[in-house]
C-alpha positions in Angstrom: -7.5 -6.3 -55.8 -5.8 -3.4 -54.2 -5.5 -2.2 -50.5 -5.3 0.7 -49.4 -2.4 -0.1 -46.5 -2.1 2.0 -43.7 0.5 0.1 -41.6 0.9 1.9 -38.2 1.3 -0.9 -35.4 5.3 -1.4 -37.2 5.6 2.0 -38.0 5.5 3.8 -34.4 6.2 0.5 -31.8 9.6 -1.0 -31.6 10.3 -3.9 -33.5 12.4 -7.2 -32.7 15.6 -6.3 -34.1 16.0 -10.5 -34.6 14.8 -11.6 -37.8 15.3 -15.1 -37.9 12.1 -17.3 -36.8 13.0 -19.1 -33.3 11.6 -19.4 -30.2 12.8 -16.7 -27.8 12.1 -14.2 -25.4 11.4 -10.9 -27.3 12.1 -7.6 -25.5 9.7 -5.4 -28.9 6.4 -5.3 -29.2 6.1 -7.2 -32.3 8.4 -9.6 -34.4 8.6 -9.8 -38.6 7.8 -13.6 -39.6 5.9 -14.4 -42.6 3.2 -17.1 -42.8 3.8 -20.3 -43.9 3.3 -21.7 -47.0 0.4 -24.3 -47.6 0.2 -27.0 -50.3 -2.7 -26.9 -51.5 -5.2 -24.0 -50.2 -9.3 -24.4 -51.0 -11.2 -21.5 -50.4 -14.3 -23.2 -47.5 -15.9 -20.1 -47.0 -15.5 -15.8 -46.9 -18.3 -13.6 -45.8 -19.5 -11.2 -48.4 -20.8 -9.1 -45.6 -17.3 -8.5 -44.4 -15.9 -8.3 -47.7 -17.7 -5.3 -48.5 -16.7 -3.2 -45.7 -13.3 -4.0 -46.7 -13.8 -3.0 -50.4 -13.4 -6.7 -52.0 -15.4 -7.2 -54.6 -17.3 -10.5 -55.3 -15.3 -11.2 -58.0 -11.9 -10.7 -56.0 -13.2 -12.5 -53.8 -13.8 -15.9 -55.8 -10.3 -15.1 -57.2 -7.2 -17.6 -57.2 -5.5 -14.1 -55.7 -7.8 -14.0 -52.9 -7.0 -17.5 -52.3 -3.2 -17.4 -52.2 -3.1 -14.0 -49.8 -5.4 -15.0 -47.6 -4.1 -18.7 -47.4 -0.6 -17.4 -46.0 1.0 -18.2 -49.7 1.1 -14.7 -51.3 2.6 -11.4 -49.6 0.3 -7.9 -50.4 3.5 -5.7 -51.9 4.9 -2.9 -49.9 3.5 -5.2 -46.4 5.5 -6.4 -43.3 3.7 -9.4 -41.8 4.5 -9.7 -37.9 3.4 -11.3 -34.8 2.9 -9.5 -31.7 4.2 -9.9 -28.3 2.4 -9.9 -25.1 1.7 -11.8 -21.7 -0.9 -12.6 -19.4 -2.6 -14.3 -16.9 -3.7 -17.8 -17.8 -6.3 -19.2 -15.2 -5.6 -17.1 -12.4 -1.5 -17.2 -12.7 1.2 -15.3 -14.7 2.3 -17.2 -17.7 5.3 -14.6 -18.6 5.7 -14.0 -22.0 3.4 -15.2 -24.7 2.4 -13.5 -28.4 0.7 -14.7 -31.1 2.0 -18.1 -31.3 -0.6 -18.9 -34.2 -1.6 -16.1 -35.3 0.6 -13.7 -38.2 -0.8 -9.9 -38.7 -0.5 -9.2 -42.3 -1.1 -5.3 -43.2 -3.3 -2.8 -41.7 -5.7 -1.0 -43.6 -8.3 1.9 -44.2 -10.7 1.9 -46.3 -14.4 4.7 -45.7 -12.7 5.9 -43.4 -12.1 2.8 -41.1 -9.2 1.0 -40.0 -8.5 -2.5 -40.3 -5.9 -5.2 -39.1 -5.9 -8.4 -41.6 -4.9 -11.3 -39.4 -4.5 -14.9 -40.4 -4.6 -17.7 -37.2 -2.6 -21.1 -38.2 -0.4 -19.6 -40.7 2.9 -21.4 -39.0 5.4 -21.1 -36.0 6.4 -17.6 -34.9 9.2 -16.5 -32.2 5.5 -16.9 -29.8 4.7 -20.5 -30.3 6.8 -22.0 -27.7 6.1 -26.0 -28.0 3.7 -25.9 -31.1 3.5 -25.8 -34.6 1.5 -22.5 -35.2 -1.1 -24.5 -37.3 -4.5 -24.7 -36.5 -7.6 -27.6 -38.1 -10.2 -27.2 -40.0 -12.5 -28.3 -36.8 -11.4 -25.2 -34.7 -11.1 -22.5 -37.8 -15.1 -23.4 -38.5 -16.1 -22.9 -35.4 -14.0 -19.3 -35.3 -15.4 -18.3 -38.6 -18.4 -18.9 -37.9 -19.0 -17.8 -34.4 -17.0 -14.4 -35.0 -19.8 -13.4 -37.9 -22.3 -14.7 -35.7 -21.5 -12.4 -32.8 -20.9 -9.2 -35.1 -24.4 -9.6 -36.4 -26.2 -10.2 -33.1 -24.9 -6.9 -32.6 -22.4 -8.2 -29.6 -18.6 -6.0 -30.1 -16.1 -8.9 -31.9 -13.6 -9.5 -33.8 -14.7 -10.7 -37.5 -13.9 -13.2 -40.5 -13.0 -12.6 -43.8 -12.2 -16.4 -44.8 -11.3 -19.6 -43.8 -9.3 -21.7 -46.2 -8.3 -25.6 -45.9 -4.1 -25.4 -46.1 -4.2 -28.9 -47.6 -1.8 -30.3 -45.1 -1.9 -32.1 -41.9 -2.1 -31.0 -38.4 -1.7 -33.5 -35.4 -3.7 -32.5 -32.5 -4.9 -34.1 -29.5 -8.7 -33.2 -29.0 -9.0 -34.0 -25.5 -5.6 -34.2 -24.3 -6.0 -37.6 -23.6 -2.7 -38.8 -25.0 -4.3 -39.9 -28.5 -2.8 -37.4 -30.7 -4.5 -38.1 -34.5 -3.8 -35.6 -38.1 -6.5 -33.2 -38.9 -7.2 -31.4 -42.0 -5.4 -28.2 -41.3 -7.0 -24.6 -42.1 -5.9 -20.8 -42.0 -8.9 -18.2 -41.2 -8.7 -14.7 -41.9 -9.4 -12.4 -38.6 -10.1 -8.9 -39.0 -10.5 -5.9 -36.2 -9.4 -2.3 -36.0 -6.9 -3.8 -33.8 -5.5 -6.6 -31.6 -4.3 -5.4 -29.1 -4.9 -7.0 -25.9 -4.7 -6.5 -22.2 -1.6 -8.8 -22.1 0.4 -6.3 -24.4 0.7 -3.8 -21.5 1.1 -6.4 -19.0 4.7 -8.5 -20.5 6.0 -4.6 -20.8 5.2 -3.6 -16.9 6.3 -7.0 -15.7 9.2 -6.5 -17.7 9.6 -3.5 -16.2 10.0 -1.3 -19.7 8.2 1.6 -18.6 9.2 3.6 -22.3 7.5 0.9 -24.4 4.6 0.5 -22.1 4.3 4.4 -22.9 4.7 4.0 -26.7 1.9 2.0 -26.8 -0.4 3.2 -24.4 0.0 6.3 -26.5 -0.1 4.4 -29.7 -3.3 2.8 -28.4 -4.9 6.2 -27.2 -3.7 8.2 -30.9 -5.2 6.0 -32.7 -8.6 4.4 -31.2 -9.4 6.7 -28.6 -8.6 9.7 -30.6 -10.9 12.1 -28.6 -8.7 11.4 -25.3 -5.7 13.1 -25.2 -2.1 11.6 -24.8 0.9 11.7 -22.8 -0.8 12.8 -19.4 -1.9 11.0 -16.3 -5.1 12.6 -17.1 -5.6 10.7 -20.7 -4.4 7.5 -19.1 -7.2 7.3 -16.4 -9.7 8.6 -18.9 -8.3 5.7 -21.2 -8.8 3.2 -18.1 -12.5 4.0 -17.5 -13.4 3.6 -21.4 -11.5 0.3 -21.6 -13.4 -0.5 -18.3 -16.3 0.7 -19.7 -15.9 -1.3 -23.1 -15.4 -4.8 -21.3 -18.6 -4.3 -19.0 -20.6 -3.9 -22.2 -19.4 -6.9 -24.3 -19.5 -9.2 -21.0 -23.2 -7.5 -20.7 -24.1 -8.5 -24.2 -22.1 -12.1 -23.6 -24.8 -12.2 -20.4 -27.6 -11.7 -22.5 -27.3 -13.9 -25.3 -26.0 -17.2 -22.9 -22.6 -16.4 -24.6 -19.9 -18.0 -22.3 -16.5 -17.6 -23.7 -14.4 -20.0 -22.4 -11.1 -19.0 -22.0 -11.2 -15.0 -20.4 -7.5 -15.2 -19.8 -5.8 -11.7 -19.7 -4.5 -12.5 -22.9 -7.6 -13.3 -24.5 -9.1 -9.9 -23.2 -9.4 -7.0 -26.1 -8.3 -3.7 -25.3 -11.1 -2.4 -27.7 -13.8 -4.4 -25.7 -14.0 -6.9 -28.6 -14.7 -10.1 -28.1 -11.5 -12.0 -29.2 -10.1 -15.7 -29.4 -12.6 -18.7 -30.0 -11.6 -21.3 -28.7 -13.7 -23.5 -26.0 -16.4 -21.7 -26.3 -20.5 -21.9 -26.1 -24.2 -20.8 -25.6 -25.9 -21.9 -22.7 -28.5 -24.7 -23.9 -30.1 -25.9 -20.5 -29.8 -22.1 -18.5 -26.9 -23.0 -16.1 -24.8 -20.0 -14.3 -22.6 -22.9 -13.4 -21.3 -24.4 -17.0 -18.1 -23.3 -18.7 -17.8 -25.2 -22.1 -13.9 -26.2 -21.2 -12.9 -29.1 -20.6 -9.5 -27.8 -19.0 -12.0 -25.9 -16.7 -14.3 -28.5 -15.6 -13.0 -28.7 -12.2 -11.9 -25.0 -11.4 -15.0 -23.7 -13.4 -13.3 -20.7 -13.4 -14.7 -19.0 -16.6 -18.4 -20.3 -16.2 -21.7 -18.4 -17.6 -22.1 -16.7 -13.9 -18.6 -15.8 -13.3 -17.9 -14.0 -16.6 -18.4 -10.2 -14.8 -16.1 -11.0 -11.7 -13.2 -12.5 -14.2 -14.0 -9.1 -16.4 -13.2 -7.1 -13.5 -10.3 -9.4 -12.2 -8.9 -9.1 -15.4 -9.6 -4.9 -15.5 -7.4 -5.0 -12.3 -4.2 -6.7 -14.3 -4.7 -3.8 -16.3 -5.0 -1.1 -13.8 -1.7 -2.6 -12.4 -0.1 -2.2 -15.5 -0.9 0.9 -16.5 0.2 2.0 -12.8 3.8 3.1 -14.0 2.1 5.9 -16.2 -0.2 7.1 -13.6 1.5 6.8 -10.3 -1.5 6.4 -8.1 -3.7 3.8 -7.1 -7.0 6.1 -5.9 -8.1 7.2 -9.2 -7.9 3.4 -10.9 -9.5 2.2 -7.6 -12.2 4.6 -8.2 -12.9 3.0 -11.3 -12.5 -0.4 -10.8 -14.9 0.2 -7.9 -17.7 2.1 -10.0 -17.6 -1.5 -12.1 -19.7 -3.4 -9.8 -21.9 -0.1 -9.9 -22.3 -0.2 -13.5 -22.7 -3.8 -13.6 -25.4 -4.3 -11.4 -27.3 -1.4 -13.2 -26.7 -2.2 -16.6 -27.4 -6.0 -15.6 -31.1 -5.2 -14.5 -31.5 -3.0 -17.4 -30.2 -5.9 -19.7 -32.4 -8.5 -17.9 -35.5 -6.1 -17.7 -35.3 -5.4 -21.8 -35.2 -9.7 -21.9 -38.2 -9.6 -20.2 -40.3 -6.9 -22.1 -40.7 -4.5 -18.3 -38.8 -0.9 -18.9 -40.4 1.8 -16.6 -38.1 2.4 -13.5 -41.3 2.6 -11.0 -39.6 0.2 -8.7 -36.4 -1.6 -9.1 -36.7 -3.3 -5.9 -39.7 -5.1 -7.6 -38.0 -5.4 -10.7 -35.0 -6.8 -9.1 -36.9 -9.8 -7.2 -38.8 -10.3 -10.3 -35.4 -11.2 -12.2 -33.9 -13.0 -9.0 -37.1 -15.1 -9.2 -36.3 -15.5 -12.6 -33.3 -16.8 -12.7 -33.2 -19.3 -9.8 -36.8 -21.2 -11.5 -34.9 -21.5 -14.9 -32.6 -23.9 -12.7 -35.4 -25.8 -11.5 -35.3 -28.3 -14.5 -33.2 -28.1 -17.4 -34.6 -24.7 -19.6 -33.4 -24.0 -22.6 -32.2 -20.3 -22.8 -32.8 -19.0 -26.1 -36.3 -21.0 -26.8 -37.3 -20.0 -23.0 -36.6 -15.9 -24.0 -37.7 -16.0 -27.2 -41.3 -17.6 -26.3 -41.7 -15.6 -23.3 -42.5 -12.6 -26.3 -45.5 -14.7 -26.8 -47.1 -13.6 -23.5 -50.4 -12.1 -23.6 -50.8 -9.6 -21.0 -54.2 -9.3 -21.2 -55.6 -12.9 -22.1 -52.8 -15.0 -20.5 -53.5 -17.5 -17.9 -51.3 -19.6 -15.3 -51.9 -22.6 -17.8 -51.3 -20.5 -20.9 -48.4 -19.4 -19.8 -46.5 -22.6 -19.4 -48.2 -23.7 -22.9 -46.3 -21.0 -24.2 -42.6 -21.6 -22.8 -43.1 -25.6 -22.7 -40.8 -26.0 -25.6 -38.0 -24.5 -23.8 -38.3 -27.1 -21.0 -36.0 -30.6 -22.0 -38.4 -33.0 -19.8 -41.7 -31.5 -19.6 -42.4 -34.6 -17.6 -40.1 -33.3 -14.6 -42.0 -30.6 -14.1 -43.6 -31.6 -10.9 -46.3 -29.9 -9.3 -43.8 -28.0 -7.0 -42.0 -26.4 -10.0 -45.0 -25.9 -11.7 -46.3 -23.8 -8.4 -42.8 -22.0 -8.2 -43.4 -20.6 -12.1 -47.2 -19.8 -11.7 -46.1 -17.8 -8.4 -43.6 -16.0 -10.8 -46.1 -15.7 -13.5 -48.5 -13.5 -11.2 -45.9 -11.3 -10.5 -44.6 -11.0 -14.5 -48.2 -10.6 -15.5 -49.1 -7.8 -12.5 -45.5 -5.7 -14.2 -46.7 -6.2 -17.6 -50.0 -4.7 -17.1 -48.7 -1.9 -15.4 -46.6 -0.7 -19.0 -48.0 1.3 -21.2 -46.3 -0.7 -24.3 -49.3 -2.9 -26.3 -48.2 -6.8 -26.9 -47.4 -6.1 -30.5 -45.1 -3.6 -29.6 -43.3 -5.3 -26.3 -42.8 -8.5 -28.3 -41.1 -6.3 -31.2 -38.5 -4.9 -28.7 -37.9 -8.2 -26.9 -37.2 -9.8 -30.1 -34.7 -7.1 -30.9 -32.4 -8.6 -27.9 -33.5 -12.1 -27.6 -32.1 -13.7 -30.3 -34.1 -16.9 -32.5 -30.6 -18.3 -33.7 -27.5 -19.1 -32.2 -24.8 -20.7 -33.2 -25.3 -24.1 -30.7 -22.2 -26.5 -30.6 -24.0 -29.1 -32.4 -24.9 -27.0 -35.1 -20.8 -25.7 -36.1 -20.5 -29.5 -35.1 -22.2 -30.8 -37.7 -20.7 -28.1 -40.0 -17.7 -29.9 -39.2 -18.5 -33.5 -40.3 -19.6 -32.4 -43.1 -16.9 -29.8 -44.1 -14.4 -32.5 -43.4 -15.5 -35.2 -46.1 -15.6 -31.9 -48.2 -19.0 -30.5 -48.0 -18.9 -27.1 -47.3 -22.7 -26.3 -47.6 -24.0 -26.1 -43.7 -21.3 -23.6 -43.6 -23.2 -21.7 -46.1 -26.2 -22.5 -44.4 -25.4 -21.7 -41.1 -23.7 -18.4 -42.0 -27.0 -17.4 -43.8 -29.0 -17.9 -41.1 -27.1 -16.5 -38.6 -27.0 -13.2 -40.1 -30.5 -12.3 -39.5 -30.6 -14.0 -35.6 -33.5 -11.8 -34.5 -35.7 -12.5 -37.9 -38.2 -15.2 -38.3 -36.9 -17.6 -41.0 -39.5 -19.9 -41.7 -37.3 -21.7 -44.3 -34.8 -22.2 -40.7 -37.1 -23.4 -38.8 -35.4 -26.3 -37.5 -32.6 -24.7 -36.2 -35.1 -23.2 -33.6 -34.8 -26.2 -31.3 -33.3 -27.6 -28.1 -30.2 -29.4 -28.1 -30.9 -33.4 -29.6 -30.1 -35.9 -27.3 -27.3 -37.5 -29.2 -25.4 -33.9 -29.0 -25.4 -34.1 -24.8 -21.9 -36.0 -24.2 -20.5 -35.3 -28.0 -17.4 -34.1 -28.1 -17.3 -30.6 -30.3 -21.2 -30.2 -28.9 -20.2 -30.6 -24.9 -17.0 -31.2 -24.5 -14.3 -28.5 -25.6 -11.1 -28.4 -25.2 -8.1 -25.6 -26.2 -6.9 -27.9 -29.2 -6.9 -26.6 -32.5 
């Protein structure tokens, strides 16, 4: 098993002259640690999709060499493992410096012409991990490795997973925060982008005041994944702006349109490539709710909830702008594009919601607009189920369907059919005449509308309860509904007839379970 390594992050940034392993404040942009040793690593699970695009073969991958590099025990020759330092703004305030406290970059690499950074998450302390151990559980590494894959294929920009590997030790961890601290298995997954960078790494560098780093990596950043922009000018760093502007309003775009709702969009958890990074507390809506965040630390603030995901996206794009203002030296043009945002949002937002929908001719967005308005307020009139709700409404008939047919069709997305009083059923048939009267006005035959809405409305998710189960069974050592659910989520738009039962609402014991409701930053 060879790698082709291409190292540039420790090559052209300035390192930590410190070497030893202790907490501190670090005035580089990355530190040398090496991961920690585990006692006994087991291979759970590694994507062959992922594999291949990396150049590991099958048989390397089932290999005890595999194992050992990708468990933290076994350095690649001629590599420099490191974690990165950055900052950011957790909920709203400045948390000074942070870094990857759990997470140890390995090697970078290229291989057909693409770049790749090979990251493990709970390989051990760094210089970043303040209070904790740097180890992460089994329970949180499943539901990483499993959504990341999830995500790439439901064609949503992410960071991936080559593997995820039980350590063999154990991690204490208090799943609530409730003061019960109990041991976990522990685990180490393998996380793999073109880069990690995130917004935080320019911010700890212009609150720091180090305007010469700051310009090493913007121009590091720029060199070498926005090649086509050039560096060094306060031309190239506005044009950088609007792209990495541009790249967050599409992920949170794609986040809207699947019922993705992250969690946790703290600056530091914000990719500077527009990839969605960091699973933690996260979820897909069940019952459609523009009010739920799946943290429990943000139950009160619901700060990060389903319909607030665009406004943090743009709160966070200003951090950005503000620290990127020492290489620019003027407000107007990043005001310009932080303004055109809301612009962009609101068009690409219909267009999104319109595609969900099956309507696509622009005769009149006003129309099109109330339509989705309409929309969105009845799926809060009792408990819908997202992803069942979309997927159904395919099913519509535009010549043949009826008021009754119609709710016949999407009844399966509803949790208590039996609450659907006669005013909520008026309130849907009233929307239903105005859905039917746009869908007869496109030229696009049934066949061929429901083909394209299934293209964006997924059939499979990953749910909570679903990587929950997962879970219990991967921790009395059954790692098969890991197989099973990484199978079927790499086809999410298909029909899967053998899957079928993963096409369903939310069971009732999974409402107040925690790892199925109730998340928490723990792992």
């Amino acid at each position: 098993m060879k790698f082709n390594i291409k190292d540039t992050f420790t090559k052209e940034l300035p390192a930590d002259p410190i070497l030893e392993n202790y907490r501190r404040p670090v005035h580089a942009c990355y530190s040398y640690v090496n991961p920690k040793k585990t006692s006994n690593p087991k291979l759970v699970h590694a994507s062959p999709a992922l594999a291949k695009e990396l150049g590991i073969s099958e048989k390397d991958v089932q290999s005890n060499k595999f194992l050992q590099i990708f468990s933290g025990n076994e350095l690649v020759p001629n590599t420099t493992p490191y974690a990165m330092c950055y900052g950011g703004h957790q909920f709203g305030n400045w948390a000074g410096q942070l870094g990857d406290g759990r997470a140890i970059n390995l090697f970078e690499m290229e291989h057909q012409n693409k770049h790749w950074a090979l990251q493990l998450k709970g390989a051990g302390e760094t210089p970043y991990s303040r209070n904790a151990d740097g180890l992460a559980v089994l329970r949180s590494s499943i539901r990483e490795y499993l959504c990341s894959e999830a995500m790439f294929h439901l064609n949503i920009p992410t960071t991936r997973a080559l593997s995820i590997s039980e350590t063999g030790d154990q991690v204490l961890r208090d799943i609530l925060y409730s003061g019960h601290p109990e041991y976990e298995k522990g685990a180490v997954v393998c996380r793999v982008a073109p880069s990690f960078i995130r917004f935080g790494n320019f911010e700890i560098l212009m609150a720091r005041d180090d305007k010469d780093t700051l310009k090493k990596l913007t121009d590091y950043t720029i060199n070498h994944f926005f090649p086509h922009i050039k560096s060094g000018s306060k031309e190239g760093y506005i044009q950088f702006f609007q792209e990495v502007t541009d790249r967050t309003l599409e992920m949170l775009i794609h986040w809207q349109r699947v019922g993705f709702v992250h969690g946790v969009m703290n600056t530091d958890n914000m990719s500077i490539l527009g990839l969605t990074i960091d699973y933690g507390p996260y979820g897909w809506l069940e019952g459609y709710d523009e009010g739920w965040t799946p943290n429990t630390t943000d139950s009160r603030e619901k700060r990060y909830r389903y319909g607030n995901q665009i406004n943090i996206g743009l709160w966070n794009l200003y951090r950005l702008a503000s620290s990127l203002m020492p290489l620019i030296e003027e407000a107007s043009p990043l005001e310009a594009i932080l303004e055109g945002y809301r612009d962009s949002y609101e068009h690409e937002y219909l267009k999104m919601m319109k595609s969900k929908i099956g309507v696509y001719s622009e005769e009149n967005k006003d129309e099109d607009i109330i339509l989705i308005n309409t929309l969105e307020e009845n799926l809060h009139l009792t408990e819908t189920d997202m992803t069942i709700f979309f997927r159904n409404l395919s099913n519509i008939d535009k010549e043949t369907s009826t008021k009754s047919t119609f709710l016949a069709t999407v009844e399966d997305a509803f949790y208590s059919p039996e609450e659907l009083t006669d005013h909520i059923k008026e309130e849907w048939n009233t929307w239903f005449n105005m859905y039917l009267s746009r869908l007869q006005r496109e030229d696009l035959s049934n066949t061929e509308r429901r083909k394209r809405m299934n293209l964006v409305n997924p059939k499979y998710v990953l749910r909570n309860y679903m990587a929950q189960l997962a879970i219990e069974a991967a921790e009395k050592g059954d790692y098969s509904l890991v197989e099973e659910m990484y199978q079927l989520l790499l086809k999410p738009y298909e029909e899967q007839k053998e899957a079928e039962k993963w096409f369903a609402k939310r069971p009732d014991w999974a409402r107040n379970k925690i790892g199925c409701s109730m998340l928490s930053c723990s792992s």
